[in-house]
C-alpha atoms as one frame of an Amber mdcrd trajectory, in Angstrom:
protein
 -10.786  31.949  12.871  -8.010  33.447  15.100  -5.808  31.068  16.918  -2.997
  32.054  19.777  -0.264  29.428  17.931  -0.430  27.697  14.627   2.561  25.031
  14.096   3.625  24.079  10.574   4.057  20.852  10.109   3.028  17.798  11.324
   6.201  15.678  11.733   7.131  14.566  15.129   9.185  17.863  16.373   5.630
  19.784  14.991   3.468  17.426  17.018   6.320  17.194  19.885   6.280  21.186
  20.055   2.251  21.072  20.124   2.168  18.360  23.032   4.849  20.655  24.915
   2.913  24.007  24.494  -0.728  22.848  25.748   1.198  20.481  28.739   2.725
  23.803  29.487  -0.010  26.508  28.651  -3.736  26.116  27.115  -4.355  27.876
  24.419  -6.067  28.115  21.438  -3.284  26.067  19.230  -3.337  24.530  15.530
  -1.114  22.492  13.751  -1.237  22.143  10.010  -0.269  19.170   7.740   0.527
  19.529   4.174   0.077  15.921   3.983  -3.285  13.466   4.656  -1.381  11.927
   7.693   0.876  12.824   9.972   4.351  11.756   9.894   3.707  11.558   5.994
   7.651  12.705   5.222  11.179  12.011   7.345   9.538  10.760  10.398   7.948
   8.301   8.689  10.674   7.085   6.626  13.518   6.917   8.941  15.329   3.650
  10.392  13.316   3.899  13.754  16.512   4.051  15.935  16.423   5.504  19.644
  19.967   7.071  19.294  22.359   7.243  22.458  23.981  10.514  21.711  27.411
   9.171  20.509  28.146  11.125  17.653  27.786  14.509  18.562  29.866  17.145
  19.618  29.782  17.327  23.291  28.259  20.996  24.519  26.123  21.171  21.049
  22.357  20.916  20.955  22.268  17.567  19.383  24.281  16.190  22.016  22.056
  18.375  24.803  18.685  17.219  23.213  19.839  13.783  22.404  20.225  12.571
  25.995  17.659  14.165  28.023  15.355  13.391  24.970  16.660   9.668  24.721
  15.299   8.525  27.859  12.061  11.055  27.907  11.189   9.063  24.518  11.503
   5.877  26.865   9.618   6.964  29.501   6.732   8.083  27.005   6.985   4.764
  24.865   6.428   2.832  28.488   3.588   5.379  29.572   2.246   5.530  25.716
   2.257   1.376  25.473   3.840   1.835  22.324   6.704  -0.942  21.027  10.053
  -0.208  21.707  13.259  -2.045  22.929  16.651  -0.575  24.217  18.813  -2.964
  22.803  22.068  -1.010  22.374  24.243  -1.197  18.911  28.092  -1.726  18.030
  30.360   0.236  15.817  32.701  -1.642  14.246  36.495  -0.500  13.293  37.393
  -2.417  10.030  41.266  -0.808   9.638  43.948   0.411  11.584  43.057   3.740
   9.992  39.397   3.898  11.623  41.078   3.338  15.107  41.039   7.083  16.345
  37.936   7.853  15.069  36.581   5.120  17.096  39.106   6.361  19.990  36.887
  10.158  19.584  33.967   8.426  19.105  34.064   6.727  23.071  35.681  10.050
  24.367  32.530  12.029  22.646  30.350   9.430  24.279  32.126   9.789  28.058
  31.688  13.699  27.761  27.998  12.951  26.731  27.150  11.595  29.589  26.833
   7.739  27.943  27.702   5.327  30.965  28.261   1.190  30.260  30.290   1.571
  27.110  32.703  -1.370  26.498  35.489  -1.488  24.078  35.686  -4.543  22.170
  38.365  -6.530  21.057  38.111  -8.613  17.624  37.195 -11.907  19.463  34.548
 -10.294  21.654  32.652  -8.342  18.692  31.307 -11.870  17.914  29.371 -11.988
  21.567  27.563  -9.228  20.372  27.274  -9.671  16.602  28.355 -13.239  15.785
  28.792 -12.436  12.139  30.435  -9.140  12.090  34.353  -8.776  11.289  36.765
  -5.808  12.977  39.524  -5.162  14.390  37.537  -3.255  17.751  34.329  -2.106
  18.252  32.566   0.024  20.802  29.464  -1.530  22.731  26.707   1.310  23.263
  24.093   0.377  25.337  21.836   2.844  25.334  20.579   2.438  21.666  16.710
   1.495  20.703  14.354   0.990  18.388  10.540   2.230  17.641   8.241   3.615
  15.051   8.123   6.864  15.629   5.129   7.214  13.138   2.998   5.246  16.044
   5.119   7.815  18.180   4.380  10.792  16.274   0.045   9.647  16.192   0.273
   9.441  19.636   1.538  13.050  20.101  -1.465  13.913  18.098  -3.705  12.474
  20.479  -2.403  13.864  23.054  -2.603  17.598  21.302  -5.903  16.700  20.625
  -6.759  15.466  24.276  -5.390  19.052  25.562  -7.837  20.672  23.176  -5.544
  20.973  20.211  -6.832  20.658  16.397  -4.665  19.341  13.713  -5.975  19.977
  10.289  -4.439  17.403   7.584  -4.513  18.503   3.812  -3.605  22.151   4.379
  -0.615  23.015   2.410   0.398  26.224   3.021   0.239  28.957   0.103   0.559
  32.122   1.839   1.855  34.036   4.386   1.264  37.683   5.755   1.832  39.669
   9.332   0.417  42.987   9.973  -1.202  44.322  13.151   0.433  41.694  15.561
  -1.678  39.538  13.743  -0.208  36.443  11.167  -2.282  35.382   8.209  -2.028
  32.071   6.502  -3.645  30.928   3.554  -4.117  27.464   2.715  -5.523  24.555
   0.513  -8.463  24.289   3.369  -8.708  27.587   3.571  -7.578  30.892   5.499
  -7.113  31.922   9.555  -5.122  34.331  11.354  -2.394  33.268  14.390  -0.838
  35.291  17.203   2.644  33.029  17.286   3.770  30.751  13.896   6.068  28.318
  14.476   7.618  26.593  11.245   8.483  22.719  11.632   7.641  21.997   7.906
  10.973  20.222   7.460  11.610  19.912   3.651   9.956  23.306   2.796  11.124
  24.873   6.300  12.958  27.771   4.513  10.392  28.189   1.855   7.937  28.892
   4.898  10.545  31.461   6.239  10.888  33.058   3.170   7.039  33.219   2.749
   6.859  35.095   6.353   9.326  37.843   4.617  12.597  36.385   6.559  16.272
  35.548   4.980  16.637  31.981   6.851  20.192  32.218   5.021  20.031  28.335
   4.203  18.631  26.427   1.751  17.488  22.556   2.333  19.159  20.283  -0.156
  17.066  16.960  -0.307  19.376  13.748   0.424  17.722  10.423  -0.057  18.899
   7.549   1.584  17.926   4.277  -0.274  17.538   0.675   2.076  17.545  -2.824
   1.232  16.680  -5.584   3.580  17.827  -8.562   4.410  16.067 -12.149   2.764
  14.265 -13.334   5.790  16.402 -16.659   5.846  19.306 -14.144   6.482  17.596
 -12.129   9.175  19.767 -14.432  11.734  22.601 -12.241  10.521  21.822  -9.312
  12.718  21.072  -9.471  16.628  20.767  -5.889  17.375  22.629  -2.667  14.863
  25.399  -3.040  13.839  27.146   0.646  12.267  30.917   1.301  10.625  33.000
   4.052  12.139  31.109   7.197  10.720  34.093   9.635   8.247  34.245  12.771
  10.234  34.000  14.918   7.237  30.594  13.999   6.040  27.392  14.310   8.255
  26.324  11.055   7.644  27.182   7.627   9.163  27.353   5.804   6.643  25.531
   2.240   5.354  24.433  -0.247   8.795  22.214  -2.861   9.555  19.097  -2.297
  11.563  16.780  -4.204  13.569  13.144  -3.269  13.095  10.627  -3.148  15.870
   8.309  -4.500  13.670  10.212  -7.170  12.313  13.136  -7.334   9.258  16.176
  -5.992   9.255  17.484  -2.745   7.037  20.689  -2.089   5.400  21.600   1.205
   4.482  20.990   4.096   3.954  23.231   5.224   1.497  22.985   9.439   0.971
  22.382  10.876  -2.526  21.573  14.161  -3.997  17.647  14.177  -4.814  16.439
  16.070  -7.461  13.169  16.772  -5.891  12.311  17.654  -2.463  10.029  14.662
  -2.002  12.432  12.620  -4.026  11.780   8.938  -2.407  12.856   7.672  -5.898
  15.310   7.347  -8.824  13.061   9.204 -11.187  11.446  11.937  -8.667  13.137
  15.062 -10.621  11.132  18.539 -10.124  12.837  21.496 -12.278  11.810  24.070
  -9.982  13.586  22.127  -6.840  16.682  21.273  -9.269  16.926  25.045 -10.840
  16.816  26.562  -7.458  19.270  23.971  -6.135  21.838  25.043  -8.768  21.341
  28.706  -8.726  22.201  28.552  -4.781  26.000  29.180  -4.771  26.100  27.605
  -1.475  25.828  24.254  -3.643  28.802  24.841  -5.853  31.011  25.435  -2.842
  29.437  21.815  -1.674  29.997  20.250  -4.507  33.598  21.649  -4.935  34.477
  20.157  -1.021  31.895  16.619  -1.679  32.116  15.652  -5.187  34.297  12.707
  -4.756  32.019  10.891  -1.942  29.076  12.316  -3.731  29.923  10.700  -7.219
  30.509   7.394  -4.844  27.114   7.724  -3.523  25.927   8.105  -6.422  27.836
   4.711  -8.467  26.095   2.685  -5.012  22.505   4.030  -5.221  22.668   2.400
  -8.867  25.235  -0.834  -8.526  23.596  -3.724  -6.096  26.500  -5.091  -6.034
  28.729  -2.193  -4.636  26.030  -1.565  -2.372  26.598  -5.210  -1.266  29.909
  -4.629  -0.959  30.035  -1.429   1.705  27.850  -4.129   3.867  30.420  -6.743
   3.811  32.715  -4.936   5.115  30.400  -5.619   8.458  29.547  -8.938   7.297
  31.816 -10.582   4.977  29.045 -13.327   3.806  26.255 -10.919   2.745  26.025
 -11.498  -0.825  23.921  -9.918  -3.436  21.015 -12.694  -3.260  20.742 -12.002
   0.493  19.404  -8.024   0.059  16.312  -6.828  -1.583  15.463  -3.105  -2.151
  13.433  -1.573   0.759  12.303   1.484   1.158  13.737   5.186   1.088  13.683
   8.658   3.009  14.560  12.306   2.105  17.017  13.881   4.931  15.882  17.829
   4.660  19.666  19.237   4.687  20.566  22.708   5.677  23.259  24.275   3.383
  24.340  27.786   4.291  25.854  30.428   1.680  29.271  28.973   2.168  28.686
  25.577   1.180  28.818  24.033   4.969  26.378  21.384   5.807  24.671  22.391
   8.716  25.709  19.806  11.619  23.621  21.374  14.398  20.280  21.916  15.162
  19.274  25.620  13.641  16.545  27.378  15.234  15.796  31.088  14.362  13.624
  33.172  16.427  11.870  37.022  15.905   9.263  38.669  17.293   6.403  36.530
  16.562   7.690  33.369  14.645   9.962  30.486  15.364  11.533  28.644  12.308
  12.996  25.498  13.157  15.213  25.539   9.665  17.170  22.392  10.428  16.615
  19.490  12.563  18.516  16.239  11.376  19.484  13.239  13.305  18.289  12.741
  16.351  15.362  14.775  16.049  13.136  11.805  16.339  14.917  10.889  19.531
  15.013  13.961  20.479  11.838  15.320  19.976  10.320  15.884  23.477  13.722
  17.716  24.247  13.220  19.877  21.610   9.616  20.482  21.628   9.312  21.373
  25.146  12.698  23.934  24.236  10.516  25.630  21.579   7.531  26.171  24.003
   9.625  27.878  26.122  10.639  30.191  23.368   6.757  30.642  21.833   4.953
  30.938  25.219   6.972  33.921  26.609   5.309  35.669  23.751   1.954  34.610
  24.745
């Protein structure tokens, strides 16, 4: 069986990129799932927020992708009938010393195009979030919330409308090009491809390495554990409420979310796993740890991290200081009030050097696109991006 594209990976930027080439161009196109469902990995396990674009450096592809893809996920959640609300979020200064972060954080936003932003004063933070303590926030009203599993399915459908096949249960084993032809071997068996593109997220350089290229980054596995709030305290939280992210890291640190489908998250915390599907505690593979620590890229990390890492670490096991990172958002959330939720794996880029990729990484040759790392707001994102990547894999057609 020859096909004219075969996508690896069916998360939502594989299934996103799918949609985008057969809207674009039919073709003969595949996409294949390690997994029995789609969505099976970090789509599926995120919080479900629509992000606005705050965060990111203004120019970058996050920020690029985040708000034209932002409000082409809304227009395809209102099309789609799928559940979604923009209810917007606050991020909440706690100190003096988180006041010019916050100050960046609203200039970032302004240069990103983000219009209706208010700056809050202590006494109006409690219009918004009645319970939440600060000395200033910033109101963002862009912000959502969906399941971008039901998001992700209806991709599928729609790949599958344009004459598309998605083939679950194939877990890639093997890789070769000659002839202007690509080969890939499989648990369901074997077919050739004109055009590969690689969206297989945690095993995204794995899959690079198999098609005989040097992605020069290696995804570290971060999980980020959730509890959730005791329904009689769900009257807590209105909408999301986040703390002024530390620059340094590329995470935002522990918030409370509002579920489209009801509860409300706190967390995630962000922990070294010690196996790339490491949802838990006691999810330790050898292989994924022995690699890890042979990469020198992760000494030079650890060297720059290990004082917010060990931290990390001391929360994912201690409720209670858990507990206490969320009061500093809501001083009356006690330990009774959370129970442990869920988690996810963030697939993390780490180059040679030890830096965290912050951007979007896409690498391109002849024949192949490897999307090699794609954090937050991919899910937001995702049309953005897909329709980005078609551009790149059609011109090859």
């Amino acid at each position: 069986m020859t096909y004219d594209i075969t996508i690896i990976g069916g998360g939502i930027v594989g299934t996103a990129t799918g949609m985008a080439i057969l809207k674009k161009k039919p073709c003969k196109l595949l996409i294949l799932e390690a997994e029995d469902v789609l969505a099976a990995h970090q789509t599926g396990h995120n919080s479900g927020v629509i992000h606005s674009g705050l965060y990111y450096k203004p120019g970058s592809l996050k920020a690029q992708n985040c708000t034209a893809g932002r409000e082409l996920l809304y227009q395809f959640c209102e099309e789609q009938a799928i559940p979604h609300q923009r209810c917007g979020k606050i991020v909440v200064a706690t100190s003096k010393e988180e006041i010019p972060a916050l100050n960046e954080l609203e200039r970032k936003g302004t240069l990103n195009g983000l219009t209706g932003m208010k700056r809050l004063k202590k006494e109006e933070i409690k219009e918004y979030e009645p319970y939440t303590d600060g000395i200033g926030a910033l109101y963002i009203p862009q912000t959502g919330i969906v399941n971008y599993t039901k998001v992700t399915e209806a991709y599928g459908k729609i790949i599958q409308q344009f004459g598309g096949e998605i083939r679950t249960s194939n877990k890639v084993k093997g890789i070769r090009s000659r002839n202007n032809q690509i080969t890939i071997e499989t648990t369901g068996g074997t077919h050739s491809t004109k055009l590969l593109v690689n969206c297989a997220g945690l095993y995204s350089d794995r899959i690079a390495r198999m098609c005989g290229i040097d992605p020069e980054v290696m995804i570290v596995p971060f999980r980020g554990e959730y509890y959730e709030l005791v329904k009689e305290k769900e009257y807590l939280v209105k909408n999301l409420i986040y703390p002024v992210p530390d620059p340094r890291f590329p995470f935002l640190g522990v918030h409370f979310t509002r579920m489209i489908q009801g509860g409300i998250e706190a967390g995630p915390n962000a922990v070294l796993a010690f196996r790339r599907e490491g949802y838990s505690k006691t999810d330790v593979s050898l292989y994924d740890t022995g690699e890890l620590l042979l990469y020198k890229g992760f000494w030079k990390m650890a060297g720059m991290y290990y004082k917010m890492g060990w931290e990390e670490m001391k929360r994912s096991f201690s409720k209670e200081l858990f507990v206490r990172a969320l009061q500093k958002l809501i001083p009356e959330i006690n330990e009774e009030d959370v129970t442990r939720g869920g988690a996810g794996v963030r697939a993390q880029a780490l180059d040679k050097k030890g830096k965290l990729l912050d951007d979007f990484c896409i690498q391109e040759t002849a024949r192949m696109v490897h999307v090699l790392n794609a954090p937050s707001p991919a899910a937001t994102a995702s049309i953005s991006i897909g329709r980005s990547i078609a551009d790149v894999v059609i011109k090859h057609l």
